[in-house]
C-alpha positions in Angstrom: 110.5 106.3 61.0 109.7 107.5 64.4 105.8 107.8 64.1 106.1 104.0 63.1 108.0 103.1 66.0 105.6 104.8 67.9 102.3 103.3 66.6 104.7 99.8 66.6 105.0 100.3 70.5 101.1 101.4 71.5 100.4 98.4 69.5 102.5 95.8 71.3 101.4 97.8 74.4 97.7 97.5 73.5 98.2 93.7 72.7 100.0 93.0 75.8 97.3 94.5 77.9 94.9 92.2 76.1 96.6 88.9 76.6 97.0 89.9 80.1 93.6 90.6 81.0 92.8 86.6 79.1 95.6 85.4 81.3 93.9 87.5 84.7 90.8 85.9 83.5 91.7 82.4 83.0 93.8 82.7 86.5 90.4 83.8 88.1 88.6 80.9 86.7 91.0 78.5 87.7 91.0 80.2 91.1 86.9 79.7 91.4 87.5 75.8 90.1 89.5 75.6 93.0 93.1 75.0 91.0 94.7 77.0 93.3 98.9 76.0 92.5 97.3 76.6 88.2 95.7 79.9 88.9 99.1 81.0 90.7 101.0 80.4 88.0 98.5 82.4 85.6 99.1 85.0 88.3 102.4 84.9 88.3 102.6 84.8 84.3 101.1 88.4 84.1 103.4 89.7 87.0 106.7 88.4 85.4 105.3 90.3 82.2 106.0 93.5 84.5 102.2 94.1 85.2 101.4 95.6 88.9 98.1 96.1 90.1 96.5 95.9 93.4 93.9 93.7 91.8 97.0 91.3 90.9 98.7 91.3 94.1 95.4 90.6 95.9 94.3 87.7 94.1 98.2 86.2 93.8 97.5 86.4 98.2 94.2 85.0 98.0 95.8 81.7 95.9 99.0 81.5 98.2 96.1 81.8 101.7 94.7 78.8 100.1 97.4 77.0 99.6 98.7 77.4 103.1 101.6 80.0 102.3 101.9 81.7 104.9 104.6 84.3 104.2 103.5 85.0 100.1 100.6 85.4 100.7 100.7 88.4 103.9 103.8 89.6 101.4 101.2 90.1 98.7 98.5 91.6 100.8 100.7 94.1 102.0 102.0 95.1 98.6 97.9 95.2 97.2 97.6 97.5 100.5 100.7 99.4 99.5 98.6 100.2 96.4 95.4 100.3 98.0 95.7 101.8 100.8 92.8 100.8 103.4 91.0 98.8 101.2 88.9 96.9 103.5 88.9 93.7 101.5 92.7 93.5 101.8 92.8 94.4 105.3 90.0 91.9 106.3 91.9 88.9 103.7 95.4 90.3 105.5 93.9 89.8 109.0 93.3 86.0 108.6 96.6 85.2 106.8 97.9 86.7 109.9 96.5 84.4 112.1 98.5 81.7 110.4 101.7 83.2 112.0 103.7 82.1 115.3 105.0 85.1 116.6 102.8 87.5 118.5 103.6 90.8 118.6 101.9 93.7 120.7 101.2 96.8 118.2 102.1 100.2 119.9 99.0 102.4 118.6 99.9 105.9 117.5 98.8 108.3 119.4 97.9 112.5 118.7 98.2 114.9 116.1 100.8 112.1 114.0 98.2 109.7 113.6 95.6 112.2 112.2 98.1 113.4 110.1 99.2 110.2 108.7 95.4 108.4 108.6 94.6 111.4 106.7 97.7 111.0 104.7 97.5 107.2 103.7 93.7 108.2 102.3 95.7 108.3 98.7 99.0 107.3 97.4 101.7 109.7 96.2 100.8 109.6 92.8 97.2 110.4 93.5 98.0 113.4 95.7 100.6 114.8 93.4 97.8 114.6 90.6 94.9 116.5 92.7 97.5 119.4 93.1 97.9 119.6 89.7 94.5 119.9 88.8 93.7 122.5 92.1 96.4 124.7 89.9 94.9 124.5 86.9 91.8 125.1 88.6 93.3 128.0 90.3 94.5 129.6 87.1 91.3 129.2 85.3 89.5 131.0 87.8 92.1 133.2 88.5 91.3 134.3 84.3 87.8 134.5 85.0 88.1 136.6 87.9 90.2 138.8 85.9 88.1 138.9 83.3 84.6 139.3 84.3 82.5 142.4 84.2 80.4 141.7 86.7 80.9 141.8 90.4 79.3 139.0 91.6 81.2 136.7 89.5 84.4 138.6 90.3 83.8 137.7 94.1 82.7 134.1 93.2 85.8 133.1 91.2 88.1 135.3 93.6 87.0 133.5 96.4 87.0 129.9 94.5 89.9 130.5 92.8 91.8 131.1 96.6 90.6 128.0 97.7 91.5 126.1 94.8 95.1 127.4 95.8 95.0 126.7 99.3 93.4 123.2 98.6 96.4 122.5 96.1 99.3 123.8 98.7 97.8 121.1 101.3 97.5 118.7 98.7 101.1 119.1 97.7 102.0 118.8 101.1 100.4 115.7 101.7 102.1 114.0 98.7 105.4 115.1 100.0 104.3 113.8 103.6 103.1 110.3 101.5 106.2 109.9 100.1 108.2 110.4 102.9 106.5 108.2 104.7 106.8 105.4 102.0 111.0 106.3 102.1 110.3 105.5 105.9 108.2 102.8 105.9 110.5 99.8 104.2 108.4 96.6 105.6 109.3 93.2 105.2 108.1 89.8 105.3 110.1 87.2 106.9 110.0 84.1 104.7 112.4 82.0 106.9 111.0 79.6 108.8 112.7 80.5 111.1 115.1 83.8 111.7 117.9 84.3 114.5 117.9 87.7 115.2 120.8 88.9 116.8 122.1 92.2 118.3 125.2 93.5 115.8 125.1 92.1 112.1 127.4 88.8 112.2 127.2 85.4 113.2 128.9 85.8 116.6 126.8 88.0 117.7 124.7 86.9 120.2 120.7 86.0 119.4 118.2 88.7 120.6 115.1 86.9 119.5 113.5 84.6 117.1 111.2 85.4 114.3 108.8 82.7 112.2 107.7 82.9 108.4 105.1 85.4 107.7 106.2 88.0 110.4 105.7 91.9 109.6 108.9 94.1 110.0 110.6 97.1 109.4 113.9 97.7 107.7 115.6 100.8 109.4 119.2 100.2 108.2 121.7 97.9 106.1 124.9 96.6 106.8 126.9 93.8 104.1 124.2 91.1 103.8 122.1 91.8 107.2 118.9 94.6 107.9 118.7 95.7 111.0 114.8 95.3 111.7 112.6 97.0 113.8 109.0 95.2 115.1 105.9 97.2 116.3 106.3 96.9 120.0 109.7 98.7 119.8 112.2 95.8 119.3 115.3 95.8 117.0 117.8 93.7 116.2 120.0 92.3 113.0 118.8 89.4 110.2 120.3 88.0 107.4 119.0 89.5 104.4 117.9 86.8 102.9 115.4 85.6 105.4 113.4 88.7 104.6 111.9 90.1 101.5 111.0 93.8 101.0 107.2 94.3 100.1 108.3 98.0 98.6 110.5 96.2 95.8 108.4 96.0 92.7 
């Protein structure tokens, strides 16, 4: 029974991806027509069907920029970019949806050895990193056998000396992965999708209001209490907002 459950699932896996990819399609047609509210809801289609891609996200931005949403659609850019990580189509698309928003916020520029690290870091995603180590170990082993192997001494040398950095070129690959991944525990952003947000300084309604924030606005979540998130922007502010006036661009 189980090899029949199994070519049962790769084929309703395979015909999924198939009617997805007509569905993308169709979307992208409507989306060049200029049926901007149909095409979203092609979008969305594939998206409830548990498809993510940074192709999807992008173009579900691109409909909401058109149709004036201002918080979707820097929501979905950031979650393409989560994906795609300095893409420079997203960035560019992300950078005019931003000019749509209220609230003006200075960014504090990182500065030294950190921001090397993490530009160099944010080059690939987790997933990527953690597979390039893989392989640099395999790699490594293979040569490893070769350089045991051989007869000769040149080729001894040549697959010692590859074979060494294939190993070193796997450790700092493993250490960026764990470096990307802790940065994307770190880095919880959201999207404020109230119109408007009263921010205050401890998580209740008595509390007094520290600032405002407007639909589309770019924060970080640093901690939870009940139903608020204290928030942090990038010029150093913090303060407390109801958690439904945000939405988490990590959640998939």
């Amino acid at each position: 029974m189980k090899p029949i459950l199994y070519i049962l699932i790769f084929l309703l896996g395979t015909l999924s991806f198939a009617q997805n990819k007509k569905v993308f399609e169709q979307a992208n047609t409507l989306y060049n027509d200029g049926n901007y509210t149909e095409a979203l809801t092609k979008y969305t289609s594939i998206l409830d069907q548990g498809h993510h891609s940074a192709e999807l996200y992008y173009n579900i931005a691109n409909a909401h920029y058109k149709l004036n949403h201002v918080a979707p659609s820097i929501y979905y850019y950031e979650k393409a970019l989560l994906l795609k990580p300095n893409d420079k189509e997203i960035l560019n698309n992300l950078a005019y949806a931003k000019n749509m928003t209220i609230d003006a916020i200075e960014i504090v520029p990182e500065v030294g050895f950190s921001r090397v690290i993490k530009k160099a870091t944010n080059i690939m995603v987790f997933d990527n990193w953690a597979k390039l180590s893989v392989v640099l170990v395999v790699l490594f082993v293979l040569l490893f056998l070769m350089y045991y192997f051989s007869q000769s001494t040149s080729k001894k040398r040549l697959a010692f000396i590859t074979s060494v950095s294939a190993l070193i070129l796997a450790f700092i690959a493993l250490a960026f992965a764990f470096n990307s991944y802790d940065l994307d525990q770190k880095n919880q952003i959201a999207i404020v999708f109230a119109q408007e947000s009263q921010i205050k300084n401890e998580p209740n309604l008595r509390s007094e209001e520290a600032f405002k924030l407007h639909e589309g606005t770019k924060v970080q979540v640093i901690d939870t209490v009940a139903n608020w998130k204290k928030i942090k922007l990038s010029d150093g502010k913090t303060g407390w907002v109801i958690t439904d006036d945000i939405k988490l661009v990590t959640d998939f």
